[in-house]
gemmi code that builds the backbone of each chain (N, CA, C; Angstrom):
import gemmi

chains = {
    "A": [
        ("UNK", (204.567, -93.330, -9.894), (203.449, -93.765, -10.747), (202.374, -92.684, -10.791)),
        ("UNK", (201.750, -92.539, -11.846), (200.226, -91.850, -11.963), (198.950, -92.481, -12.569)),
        ("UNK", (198.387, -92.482, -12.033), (196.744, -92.580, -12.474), (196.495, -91.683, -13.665)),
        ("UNK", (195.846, -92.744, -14.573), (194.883, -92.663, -15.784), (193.500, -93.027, -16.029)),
        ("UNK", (192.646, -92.664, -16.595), (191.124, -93.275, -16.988), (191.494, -93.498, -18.123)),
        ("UNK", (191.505, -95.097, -18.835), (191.592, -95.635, -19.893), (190.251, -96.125, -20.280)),
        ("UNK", (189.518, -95.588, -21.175), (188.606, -95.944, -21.649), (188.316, -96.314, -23.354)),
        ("UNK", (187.739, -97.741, -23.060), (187.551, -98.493, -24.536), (186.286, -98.902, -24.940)),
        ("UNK", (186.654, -99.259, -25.901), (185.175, -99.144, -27.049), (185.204, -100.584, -27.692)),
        ("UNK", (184.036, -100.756, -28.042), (183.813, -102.184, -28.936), (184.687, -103.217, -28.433)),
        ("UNK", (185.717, -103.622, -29.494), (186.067, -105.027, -29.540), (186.819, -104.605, -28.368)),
        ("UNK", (187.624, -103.805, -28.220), (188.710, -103.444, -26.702), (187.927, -103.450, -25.678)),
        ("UNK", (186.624, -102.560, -25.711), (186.032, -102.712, -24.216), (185.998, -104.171, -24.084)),
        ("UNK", (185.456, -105.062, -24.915), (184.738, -106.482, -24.331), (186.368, -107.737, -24.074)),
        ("UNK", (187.069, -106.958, -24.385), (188.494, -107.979, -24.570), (189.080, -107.053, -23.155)),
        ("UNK", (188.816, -106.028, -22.714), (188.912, -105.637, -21.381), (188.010, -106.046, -20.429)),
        ("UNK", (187.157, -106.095, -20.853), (185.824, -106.496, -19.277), (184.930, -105.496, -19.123)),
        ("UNK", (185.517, -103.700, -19.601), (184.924, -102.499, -18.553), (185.216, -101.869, -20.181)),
        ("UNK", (184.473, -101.027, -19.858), (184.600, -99.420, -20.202), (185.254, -98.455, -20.454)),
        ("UNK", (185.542, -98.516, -19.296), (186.717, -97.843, -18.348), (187.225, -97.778, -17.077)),
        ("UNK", (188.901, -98.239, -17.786), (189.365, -98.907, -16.205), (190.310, -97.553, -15.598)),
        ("UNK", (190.200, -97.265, -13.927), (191.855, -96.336, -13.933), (193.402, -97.371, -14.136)),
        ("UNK", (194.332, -96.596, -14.827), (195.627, -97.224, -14.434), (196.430, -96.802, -14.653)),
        ("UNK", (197.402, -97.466, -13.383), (198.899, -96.678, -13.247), (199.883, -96.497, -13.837)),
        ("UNK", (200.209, -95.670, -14.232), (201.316, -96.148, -15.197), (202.489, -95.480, -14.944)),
        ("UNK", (204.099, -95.896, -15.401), (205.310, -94.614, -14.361), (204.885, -93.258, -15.419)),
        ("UNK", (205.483, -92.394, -14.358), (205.179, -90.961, -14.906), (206.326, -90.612, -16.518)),
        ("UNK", (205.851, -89.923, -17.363), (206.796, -89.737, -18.241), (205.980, -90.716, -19.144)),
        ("UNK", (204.898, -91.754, -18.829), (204.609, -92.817, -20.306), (204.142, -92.239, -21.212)),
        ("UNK", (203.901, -92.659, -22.264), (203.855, -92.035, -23.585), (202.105, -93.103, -23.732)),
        ("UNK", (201.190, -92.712, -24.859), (199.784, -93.326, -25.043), (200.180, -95.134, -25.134)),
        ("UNK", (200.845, -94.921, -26.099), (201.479, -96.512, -26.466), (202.178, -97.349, -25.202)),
        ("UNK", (202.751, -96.491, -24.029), (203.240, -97.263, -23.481), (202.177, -97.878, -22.816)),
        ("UNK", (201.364, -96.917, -22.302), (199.996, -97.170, -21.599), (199.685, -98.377, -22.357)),
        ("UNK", (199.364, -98.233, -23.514), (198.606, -99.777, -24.306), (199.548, -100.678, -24.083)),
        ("UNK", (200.607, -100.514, -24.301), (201.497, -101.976, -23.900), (201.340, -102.622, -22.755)),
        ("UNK", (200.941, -101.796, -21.651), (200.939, -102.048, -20.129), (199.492, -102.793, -20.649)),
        ("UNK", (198.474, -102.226, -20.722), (197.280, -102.552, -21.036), (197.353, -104.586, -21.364)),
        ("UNK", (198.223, -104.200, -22.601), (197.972, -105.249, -22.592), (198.679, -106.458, -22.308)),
        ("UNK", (199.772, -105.954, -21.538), (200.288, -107.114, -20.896), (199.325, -107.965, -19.546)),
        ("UNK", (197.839, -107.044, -19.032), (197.433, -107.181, -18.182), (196.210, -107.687, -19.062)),
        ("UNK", (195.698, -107.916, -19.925), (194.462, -108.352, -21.055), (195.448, -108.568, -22.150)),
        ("UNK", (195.804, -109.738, -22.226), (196.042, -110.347, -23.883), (195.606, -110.433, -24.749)),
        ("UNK", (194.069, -110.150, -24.535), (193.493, -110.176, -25.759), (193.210, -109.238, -26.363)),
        ("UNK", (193.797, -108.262, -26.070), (194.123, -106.999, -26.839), (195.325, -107.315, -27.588)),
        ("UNK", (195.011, -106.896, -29.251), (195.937, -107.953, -29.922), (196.587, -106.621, -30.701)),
        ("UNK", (195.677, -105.600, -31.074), (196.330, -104.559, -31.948), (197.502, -103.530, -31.404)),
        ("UNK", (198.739, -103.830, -32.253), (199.805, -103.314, -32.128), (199.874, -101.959, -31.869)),
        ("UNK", (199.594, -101.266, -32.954), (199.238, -99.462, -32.761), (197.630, -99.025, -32.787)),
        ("UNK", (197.070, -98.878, -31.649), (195.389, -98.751, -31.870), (195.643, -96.949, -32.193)),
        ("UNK", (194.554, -96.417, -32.292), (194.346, -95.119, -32.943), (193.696, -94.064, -31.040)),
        ("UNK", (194.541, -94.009, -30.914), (194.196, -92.998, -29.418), (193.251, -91.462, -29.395)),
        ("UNK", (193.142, -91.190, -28.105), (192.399, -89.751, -27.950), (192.872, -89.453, -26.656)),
        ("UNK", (193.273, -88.194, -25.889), (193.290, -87.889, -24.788), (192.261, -87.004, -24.766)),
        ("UNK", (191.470, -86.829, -23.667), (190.658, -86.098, -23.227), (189.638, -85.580, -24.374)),
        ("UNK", (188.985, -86.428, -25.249), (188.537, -86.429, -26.247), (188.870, -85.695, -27.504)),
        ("UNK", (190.136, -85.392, -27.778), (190.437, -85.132, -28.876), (191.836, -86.176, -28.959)),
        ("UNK", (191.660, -86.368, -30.799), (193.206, -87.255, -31.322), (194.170, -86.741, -30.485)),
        ("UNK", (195.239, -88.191, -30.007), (196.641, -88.349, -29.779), (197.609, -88.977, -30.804)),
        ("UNK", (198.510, -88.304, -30.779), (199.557, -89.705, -31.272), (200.245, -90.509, -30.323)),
        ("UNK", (200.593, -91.291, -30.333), (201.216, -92.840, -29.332), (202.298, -91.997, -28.772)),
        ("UNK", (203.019, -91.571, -29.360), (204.088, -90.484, -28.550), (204.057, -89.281, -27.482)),
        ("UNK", (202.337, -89.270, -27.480), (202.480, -88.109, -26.425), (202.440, -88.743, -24.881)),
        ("UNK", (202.624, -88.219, -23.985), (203.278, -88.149, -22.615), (201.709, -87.931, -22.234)),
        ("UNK", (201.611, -89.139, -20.984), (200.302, -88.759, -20.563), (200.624, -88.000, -19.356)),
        ("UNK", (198.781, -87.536, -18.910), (199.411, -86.718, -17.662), (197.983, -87.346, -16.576)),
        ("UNK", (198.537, -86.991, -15.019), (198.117, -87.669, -13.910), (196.272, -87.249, -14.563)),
        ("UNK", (195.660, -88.486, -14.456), (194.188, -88.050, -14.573), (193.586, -87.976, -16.070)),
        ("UNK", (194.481, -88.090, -17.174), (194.200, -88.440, -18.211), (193.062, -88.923, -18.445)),
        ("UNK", (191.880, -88.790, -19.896), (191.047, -89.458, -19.952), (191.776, -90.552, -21.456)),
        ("UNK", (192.380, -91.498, -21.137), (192.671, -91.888, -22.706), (192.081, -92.997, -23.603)),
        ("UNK", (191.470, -92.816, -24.676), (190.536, -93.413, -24.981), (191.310, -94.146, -26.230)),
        ("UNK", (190.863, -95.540, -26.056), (191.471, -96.347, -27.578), (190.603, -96.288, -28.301)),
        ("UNK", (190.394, -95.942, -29.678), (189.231, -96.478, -30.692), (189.583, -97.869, -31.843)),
        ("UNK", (189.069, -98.897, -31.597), (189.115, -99.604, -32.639), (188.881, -98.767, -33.895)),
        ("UNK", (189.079, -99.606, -35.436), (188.953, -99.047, -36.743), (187.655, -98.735, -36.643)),
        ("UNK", (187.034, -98.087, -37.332), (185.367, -97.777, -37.580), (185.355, -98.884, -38.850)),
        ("UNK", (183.742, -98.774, -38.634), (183.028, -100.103, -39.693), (183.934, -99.950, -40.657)),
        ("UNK", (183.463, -98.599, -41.647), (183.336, -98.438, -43.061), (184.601, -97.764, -43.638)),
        ("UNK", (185.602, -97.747, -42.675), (185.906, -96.533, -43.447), (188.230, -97.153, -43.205)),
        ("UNK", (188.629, -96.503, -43.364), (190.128, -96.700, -43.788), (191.073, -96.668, -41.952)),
        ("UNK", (190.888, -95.221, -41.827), (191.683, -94.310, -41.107), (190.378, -93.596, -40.064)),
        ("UNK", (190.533, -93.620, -38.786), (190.167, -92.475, -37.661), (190.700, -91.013, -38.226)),
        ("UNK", (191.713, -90.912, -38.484), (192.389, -89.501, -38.543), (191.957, -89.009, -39.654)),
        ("UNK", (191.320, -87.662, -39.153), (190.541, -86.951, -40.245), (192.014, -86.172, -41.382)),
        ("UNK", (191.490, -86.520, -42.078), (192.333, -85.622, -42.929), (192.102, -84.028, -43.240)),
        ("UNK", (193.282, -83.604, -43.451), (192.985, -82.171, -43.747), (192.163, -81.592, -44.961)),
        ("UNK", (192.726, -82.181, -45.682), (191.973, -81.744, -47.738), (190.484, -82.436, -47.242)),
        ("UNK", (190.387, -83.011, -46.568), (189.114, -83.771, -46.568), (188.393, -84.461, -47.615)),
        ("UNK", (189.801, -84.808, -48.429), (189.065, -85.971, -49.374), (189.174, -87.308, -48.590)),
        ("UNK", (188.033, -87.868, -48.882), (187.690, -89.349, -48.580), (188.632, -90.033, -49.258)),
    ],
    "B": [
        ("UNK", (172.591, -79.788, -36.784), (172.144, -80.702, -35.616), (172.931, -81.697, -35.944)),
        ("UNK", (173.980, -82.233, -35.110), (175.163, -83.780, -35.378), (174.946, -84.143, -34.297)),
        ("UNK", (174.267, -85.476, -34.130), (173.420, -85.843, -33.092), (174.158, -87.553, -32.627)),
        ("UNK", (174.102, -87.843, -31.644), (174.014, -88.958, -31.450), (173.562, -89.621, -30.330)),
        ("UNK", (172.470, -90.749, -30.606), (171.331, -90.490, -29.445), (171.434, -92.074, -29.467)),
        ("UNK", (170.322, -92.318, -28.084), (170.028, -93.726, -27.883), (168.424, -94.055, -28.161)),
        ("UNK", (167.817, -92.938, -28.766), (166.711, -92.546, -29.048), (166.282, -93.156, -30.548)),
        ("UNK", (165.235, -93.800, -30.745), (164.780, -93.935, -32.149), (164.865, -92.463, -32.808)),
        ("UNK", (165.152, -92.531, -34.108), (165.901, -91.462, -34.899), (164.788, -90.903, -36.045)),
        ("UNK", (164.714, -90.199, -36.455), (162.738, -89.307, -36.883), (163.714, -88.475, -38.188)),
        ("UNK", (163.477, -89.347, -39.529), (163.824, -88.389, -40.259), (163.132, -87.047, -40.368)),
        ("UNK", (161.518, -87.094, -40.150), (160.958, -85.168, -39.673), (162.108, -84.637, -38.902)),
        ("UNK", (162.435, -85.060, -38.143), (163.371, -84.002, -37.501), (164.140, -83.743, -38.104)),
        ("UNK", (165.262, -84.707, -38.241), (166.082, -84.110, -38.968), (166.206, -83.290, -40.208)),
        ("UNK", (165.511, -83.757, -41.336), (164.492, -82.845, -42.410), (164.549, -81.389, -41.533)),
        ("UNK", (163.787, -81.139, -40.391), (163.305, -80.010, -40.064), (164.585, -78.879, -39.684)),
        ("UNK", (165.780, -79.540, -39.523), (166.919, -78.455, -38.991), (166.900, -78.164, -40.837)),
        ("UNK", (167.115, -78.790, -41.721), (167.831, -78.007, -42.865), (166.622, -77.384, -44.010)),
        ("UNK", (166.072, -77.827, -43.292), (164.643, -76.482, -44.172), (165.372, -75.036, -44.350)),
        ("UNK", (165.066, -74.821, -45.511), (165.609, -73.436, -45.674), (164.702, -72.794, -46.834)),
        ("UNK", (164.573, -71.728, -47.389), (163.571, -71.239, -48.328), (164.515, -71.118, -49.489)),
        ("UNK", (165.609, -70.937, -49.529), (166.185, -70.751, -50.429), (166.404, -72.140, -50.867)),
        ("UNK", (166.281, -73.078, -50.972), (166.869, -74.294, -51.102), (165.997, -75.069, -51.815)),
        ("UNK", (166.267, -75.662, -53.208), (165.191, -76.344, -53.916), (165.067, -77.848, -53.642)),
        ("UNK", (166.382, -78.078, -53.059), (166.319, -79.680, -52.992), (166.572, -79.923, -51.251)),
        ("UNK", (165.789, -81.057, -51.693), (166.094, -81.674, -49.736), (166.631, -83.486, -49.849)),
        ("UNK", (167.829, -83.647, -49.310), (167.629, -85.355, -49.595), (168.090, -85.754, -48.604)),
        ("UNK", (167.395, -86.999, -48.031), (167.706, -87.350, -46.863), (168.524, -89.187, -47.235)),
        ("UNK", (169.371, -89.437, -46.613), (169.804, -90.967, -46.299), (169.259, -91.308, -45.043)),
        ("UNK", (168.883, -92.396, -44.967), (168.842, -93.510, -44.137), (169.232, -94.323, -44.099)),
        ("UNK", (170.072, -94.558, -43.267), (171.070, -96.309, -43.228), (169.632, -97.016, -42.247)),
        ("UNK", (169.525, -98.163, -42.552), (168.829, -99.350, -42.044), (169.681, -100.564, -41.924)),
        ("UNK", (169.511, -101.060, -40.673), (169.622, -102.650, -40.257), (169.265, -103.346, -41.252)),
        ("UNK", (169.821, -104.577, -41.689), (169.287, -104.986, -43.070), (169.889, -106.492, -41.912)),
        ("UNK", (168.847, -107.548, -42.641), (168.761, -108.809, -42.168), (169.949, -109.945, -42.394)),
        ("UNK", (171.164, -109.248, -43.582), (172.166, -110.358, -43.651), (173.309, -108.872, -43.945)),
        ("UNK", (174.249, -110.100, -43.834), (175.464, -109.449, -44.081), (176.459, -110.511, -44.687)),
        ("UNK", (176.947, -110.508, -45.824), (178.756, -111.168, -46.220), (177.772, -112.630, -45.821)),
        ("UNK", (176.588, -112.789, -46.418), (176.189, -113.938, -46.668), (175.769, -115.020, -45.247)),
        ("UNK", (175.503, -113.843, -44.240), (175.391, -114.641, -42.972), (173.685, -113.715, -42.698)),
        ("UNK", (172.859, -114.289, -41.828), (171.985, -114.156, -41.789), (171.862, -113.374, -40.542)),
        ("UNK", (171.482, -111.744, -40.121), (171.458, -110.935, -38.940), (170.525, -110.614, -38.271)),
        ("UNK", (170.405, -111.059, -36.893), (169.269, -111.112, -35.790), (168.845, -109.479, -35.723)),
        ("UNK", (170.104, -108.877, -34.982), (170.124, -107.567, -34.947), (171.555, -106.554, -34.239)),
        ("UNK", (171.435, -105.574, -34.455), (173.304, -104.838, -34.490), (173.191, -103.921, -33.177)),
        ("UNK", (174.294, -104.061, -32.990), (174.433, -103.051, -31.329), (175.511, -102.019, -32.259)),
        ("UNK", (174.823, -100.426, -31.886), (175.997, -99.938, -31.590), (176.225, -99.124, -30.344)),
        ("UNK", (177.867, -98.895, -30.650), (178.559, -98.180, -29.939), (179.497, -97.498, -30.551)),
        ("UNK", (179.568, -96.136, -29.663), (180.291, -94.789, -29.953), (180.969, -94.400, -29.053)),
        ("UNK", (181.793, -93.332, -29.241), (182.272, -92.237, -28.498), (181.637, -90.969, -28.518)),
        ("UNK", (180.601, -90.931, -28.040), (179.415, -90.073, -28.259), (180.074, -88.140, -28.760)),
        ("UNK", (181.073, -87.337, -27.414), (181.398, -86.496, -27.788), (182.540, -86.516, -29.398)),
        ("UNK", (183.109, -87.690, -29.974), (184.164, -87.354, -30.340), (183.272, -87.645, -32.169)),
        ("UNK", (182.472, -88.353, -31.926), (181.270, -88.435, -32.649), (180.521, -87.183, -33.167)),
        ("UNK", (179.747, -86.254, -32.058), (179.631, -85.964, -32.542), (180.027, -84.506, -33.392)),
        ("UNK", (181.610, -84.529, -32.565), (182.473, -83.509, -33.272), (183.234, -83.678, -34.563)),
        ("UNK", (182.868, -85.227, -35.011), (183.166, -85.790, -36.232), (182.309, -85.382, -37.179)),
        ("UNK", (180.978, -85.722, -36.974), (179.973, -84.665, -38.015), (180.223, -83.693, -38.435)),
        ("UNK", (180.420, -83.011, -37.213), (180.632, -81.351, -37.375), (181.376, -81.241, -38.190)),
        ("UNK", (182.583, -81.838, -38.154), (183.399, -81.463, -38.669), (183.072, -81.934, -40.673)),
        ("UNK", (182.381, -82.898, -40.822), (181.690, -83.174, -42.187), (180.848, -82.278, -42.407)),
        ("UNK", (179.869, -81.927, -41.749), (179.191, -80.403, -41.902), (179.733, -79.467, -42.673)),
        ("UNK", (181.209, -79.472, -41.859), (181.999, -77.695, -42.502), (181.851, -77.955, -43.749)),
        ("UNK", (182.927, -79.631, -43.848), (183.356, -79.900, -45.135), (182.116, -79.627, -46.202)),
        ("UNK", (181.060, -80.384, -45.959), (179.935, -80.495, -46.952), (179.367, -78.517, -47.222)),
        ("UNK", (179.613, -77.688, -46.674), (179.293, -76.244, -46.715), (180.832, -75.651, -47.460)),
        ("UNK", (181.914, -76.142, -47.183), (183.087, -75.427, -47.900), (183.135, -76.068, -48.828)),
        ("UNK", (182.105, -77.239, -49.495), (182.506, -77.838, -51.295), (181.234, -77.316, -51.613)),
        ("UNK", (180.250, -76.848, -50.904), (179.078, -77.068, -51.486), (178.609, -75.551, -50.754)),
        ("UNK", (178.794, -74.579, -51.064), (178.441, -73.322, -51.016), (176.693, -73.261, -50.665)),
        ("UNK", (176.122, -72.601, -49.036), (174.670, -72.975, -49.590), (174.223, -73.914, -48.848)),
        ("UNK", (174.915, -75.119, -48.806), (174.113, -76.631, -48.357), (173.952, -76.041, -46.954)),
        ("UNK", (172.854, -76.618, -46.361), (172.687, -77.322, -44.869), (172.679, -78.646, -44.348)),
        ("UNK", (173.204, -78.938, -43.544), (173.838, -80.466, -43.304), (173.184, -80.682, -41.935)),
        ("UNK", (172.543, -81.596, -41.371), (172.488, -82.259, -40.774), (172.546, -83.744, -40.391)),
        ("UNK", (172.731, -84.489, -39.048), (172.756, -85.886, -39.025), (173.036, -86.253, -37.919)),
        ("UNK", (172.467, -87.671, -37.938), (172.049, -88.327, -36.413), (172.408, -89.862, -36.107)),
        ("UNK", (172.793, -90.017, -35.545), (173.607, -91.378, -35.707), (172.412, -92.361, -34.071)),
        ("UNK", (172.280, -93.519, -34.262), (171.613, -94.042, -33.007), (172.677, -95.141, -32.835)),
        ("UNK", (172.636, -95.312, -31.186), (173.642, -96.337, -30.270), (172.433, -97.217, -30.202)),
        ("UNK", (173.188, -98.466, -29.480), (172.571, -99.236, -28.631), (171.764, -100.253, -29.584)),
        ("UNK", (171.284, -101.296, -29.518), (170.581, -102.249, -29.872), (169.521, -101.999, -30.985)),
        ("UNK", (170.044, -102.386, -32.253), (168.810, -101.944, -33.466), (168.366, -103.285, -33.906)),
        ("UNK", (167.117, -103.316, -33.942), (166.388, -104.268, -34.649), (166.550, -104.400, -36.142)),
        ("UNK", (166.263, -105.030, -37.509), (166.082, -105.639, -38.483), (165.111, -104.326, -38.799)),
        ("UNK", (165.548, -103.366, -40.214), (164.824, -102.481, -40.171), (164.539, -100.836, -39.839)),
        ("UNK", (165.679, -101.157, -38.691), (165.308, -99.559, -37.420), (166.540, -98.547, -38.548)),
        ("UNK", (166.301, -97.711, -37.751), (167.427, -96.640, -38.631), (168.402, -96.891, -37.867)),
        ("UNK", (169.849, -96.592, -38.412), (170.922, -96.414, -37.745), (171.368, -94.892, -38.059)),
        ("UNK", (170.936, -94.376, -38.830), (171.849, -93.316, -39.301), (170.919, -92.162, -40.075)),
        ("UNK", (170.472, -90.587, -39.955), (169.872, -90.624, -41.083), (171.230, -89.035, -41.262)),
        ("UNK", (171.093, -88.395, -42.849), (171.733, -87.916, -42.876), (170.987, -86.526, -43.911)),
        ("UNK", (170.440, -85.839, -43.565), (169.612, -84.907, -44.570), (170.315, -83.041, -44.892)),
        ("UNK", (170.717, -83.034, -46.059), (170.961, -81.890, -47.011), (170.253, -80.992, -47.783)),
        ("UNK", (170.167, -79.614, -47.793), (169.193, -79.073, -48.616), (170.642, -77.881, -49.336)),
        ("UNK", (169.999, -77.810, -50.273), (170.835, -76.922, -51.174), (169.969, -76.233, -52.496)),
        ("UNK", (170.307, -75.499, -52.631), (169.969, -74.667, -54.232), (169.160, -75.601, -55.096)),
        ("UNK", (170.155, -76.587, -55.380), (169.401, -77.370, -56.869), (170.107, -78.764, -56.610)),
        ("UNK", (169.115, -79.523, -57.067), (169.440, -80.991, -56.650), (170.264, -81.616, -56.584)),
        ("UNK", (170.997, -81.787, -57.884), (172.531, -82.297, -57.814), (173.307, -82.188, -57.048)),
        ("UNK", (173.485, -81.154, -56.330), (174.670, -80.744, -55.074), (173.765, -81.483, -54.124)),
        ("UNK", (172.461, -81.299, -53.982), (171.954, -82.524, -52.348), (172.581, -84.023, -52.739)),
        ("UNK", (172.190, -84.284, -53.584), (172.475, -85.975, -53.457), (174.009, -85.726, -53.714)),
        ("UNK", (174.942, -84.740, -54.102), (176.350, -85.174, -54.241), (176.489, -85.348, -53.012)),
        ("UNK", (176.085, -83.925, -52.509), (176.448, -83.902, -51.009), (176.052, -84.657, -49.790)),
        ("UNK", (174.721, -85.137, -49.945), (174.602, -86.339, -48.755), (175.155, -87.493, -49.364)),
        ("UNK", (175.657, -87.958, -50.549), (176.297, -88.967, -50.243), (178.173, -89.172, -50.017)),
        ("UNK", (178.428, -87.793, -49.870), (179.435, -87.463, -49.234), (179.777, -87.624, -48.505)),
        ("UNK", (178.652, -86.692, -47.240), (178.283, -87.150, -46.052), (178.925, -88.523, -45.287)),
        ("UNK", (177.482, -89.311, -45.985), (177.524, -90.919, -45.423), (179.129, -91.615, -45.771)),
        ("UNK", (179.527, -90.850, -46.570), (180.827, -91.603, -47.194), (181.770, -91.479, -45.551)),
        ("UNK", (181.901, -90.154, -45.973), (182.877, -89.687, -44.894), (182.452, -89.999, -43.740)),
        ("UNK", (181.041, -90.368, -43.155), (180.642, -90.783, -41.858), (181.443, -92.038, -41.488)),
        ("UNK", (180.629, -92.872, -42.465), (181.713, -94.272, -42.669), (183.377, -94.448, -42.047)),
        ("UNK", (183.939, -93.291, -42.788), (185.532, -93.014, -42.438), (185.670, -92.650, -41.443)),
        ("UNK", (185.210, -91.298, -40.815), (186.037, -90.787, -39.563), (184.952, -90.447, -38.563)),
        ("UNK", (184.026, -91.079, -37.879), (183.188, -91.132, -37.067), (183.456, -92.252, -36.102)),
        ("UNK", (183.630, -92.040, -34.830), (183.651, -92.879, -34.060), (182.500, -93.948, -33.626)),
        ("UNK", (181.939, -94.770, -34.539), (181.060, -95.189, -34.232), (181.280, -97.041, -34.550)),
        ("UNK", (181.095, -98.092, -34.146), (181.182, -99.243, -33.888), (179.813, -99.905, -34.176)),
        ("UNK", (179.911, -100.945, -35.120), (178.461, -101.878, -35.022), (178.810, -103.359, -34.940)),
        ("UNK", (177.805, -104.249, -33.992), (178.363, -105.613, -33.796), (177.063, -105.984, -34.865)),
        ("UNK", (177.371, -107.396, -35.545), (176.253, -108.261, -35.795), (176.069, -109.173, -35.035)),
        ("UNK", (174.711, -109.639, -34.350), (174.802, -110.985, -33.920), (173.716, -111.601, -34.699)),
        ("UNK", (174.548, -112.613, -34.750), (173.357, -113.808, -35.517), (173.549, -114.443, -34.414)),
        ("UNK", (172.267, -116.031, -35.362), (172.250, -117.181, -34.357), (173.719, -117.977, -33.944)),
        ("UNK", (173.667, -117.865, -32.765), (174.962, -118.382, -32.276), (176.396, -117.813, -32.260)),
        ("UNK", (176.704, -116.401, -32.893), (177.978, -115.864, -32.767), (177.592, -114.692, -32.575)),
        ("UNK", (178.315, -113.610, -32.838), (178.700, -112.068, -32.872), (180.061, -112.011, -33.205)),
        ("UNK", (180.171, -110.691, -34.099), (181.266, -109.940, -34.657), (181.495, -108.658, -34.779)),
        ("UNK", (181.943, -107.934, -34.705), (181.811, -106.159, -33.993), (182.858, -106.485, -36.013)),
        ("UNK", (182.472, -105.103, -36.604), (182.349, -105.315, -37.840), (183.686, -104.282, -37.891)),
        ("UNK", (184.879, -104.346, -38.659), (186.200, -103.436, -38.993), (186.271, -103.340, -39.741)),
        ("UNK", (186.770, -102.338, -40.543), (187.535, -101.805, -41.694), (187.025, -102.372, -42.627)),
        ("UNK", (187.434, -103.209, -43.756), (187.259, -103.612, -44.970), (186.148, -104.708, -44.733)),
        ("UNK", (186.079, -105.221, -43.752), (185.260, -106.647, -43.672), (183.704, -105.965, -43.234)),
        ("UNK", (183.600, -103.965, -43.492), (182.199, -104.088, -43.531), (181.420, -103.932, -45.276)),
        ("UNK", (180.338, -104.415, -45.066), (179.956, -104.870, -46.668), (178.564, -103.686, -46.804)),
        ("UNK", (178.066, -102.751, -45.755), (177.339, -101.701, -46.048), (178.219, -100.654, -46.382)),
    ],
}
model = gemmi.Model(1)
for chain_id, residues in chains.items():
    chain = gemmi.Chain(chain_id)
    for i, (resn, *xyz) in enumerate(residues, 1):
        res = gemmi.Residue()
        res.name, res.seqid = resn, gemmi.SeqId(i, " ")
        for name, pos in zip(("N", "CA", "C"), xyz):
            atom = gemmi.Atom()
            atom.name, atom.element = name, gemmi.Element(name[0])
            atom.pos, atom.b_iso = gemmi.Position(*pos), 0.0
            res.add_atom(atom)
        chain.add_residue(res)
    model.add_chain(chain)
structure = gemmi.Structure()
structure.add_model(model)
structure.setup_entities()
């Protein structure tokens, strides 16, 4: 197993309890697996694919975390579609 | 300056990073707390951010607003934490050449803030709260 800092925001922090919690997860997990674990331990984390960050920049659910990770879930923002900036940077 | 503070938010300041001499126009946005929302009546809004990823999200609207808009200066400031009925949440100020490109461009800005800024607002009224997502926000 390895240690992670999972840290959440808005509706996830308060459907977690904290902020940011550490947790273990087996070595080799991927962001998503982490959230699955997540939320088999808080149910009320309801969103299927949330929009991730390791160590403050974007992840995709497929990457492999590593011992000490900072991984951060973001709920959707207010106003807007998509987290992931686009390249052309049209809105 | 892509700011994000727990600090009441001073459009002078912000105004003051994009002063430039060359620049005929200056326009600033201000988002405000407004008292209802989607027909429900609002006490007052908490937010919350991811402060660094925030405010590398600006930045990154900055470039954009300088690579469409040749010239512009961009600044903007986003406030966390508990806003009253009124307070600023957001201000967003542009100076450029000639007017048209400021107001295209700050309301660009706010557009794209909207989209890819890590930033979260709850409403609470009397008796509930709702942390506000995607389509179901009405500012």
């Amino acid at each position: 197993m390895i240690t992670v800092q999972v840290q959440l925001f808005a509706a996830y922090r308060e459907a977690v309890g904290a902020r940011q919690v550490p947790f273990d997860v087996p070595q080799g997990a991927t962001v998503l697996d982490v959230w699955q674990q997540l939320q088999a331990t808080y149910p009320k984390l309801r969103t299927p694919r949330p929009v991730a960050a390791i160590n403050d920049a974007y992840a995709t659910l497929d990457t492999v975390v590593q011992p000490g990770d900072l991984i951060a879930y973001l709920p959707p923002v207010s106003g807007g579609r998509s987290l992931i900036p686009s390249p052309s940077g049209e809105g | 300056m892509f700011l994000i503070t727990n600090e009441p938010l001073s459009v002078t300041e912000v105004e003051a990073v994009v002063a430039d001499p060359g620049a005929g126009a200056l326009v600033t946005f201000t988002g405000v707390v407004r008292d209802n929302n989607l027909g429900k009546s609002v006490h007052y809004l908490e937010y919350e951010g991811h402060p660094p990823m925030a405010e590398k999200a600006m930045a990154q609207i900055g470039d954009e607003v300088t690579a469409r808009w040749p010239g512009a200066r961009v600044a903007m400031a986003h406030r966390l934490g508990r806003l009253d009925i009124g307070e600023a949440s957001v201000i967003i100020s542009v100076s450029t050449p000639h007017r048209a490109d400021a107001f295209a461009a700050c309301q660009y800005a706010i557009d794209r803030l909207k989209e890819i800024v890590p930033v979260w607002k709850k409403e609470v009224w009397e008796g509930g709260e709702y942390w506000i997502e995607g389509s179901t926000a009405a500012s």
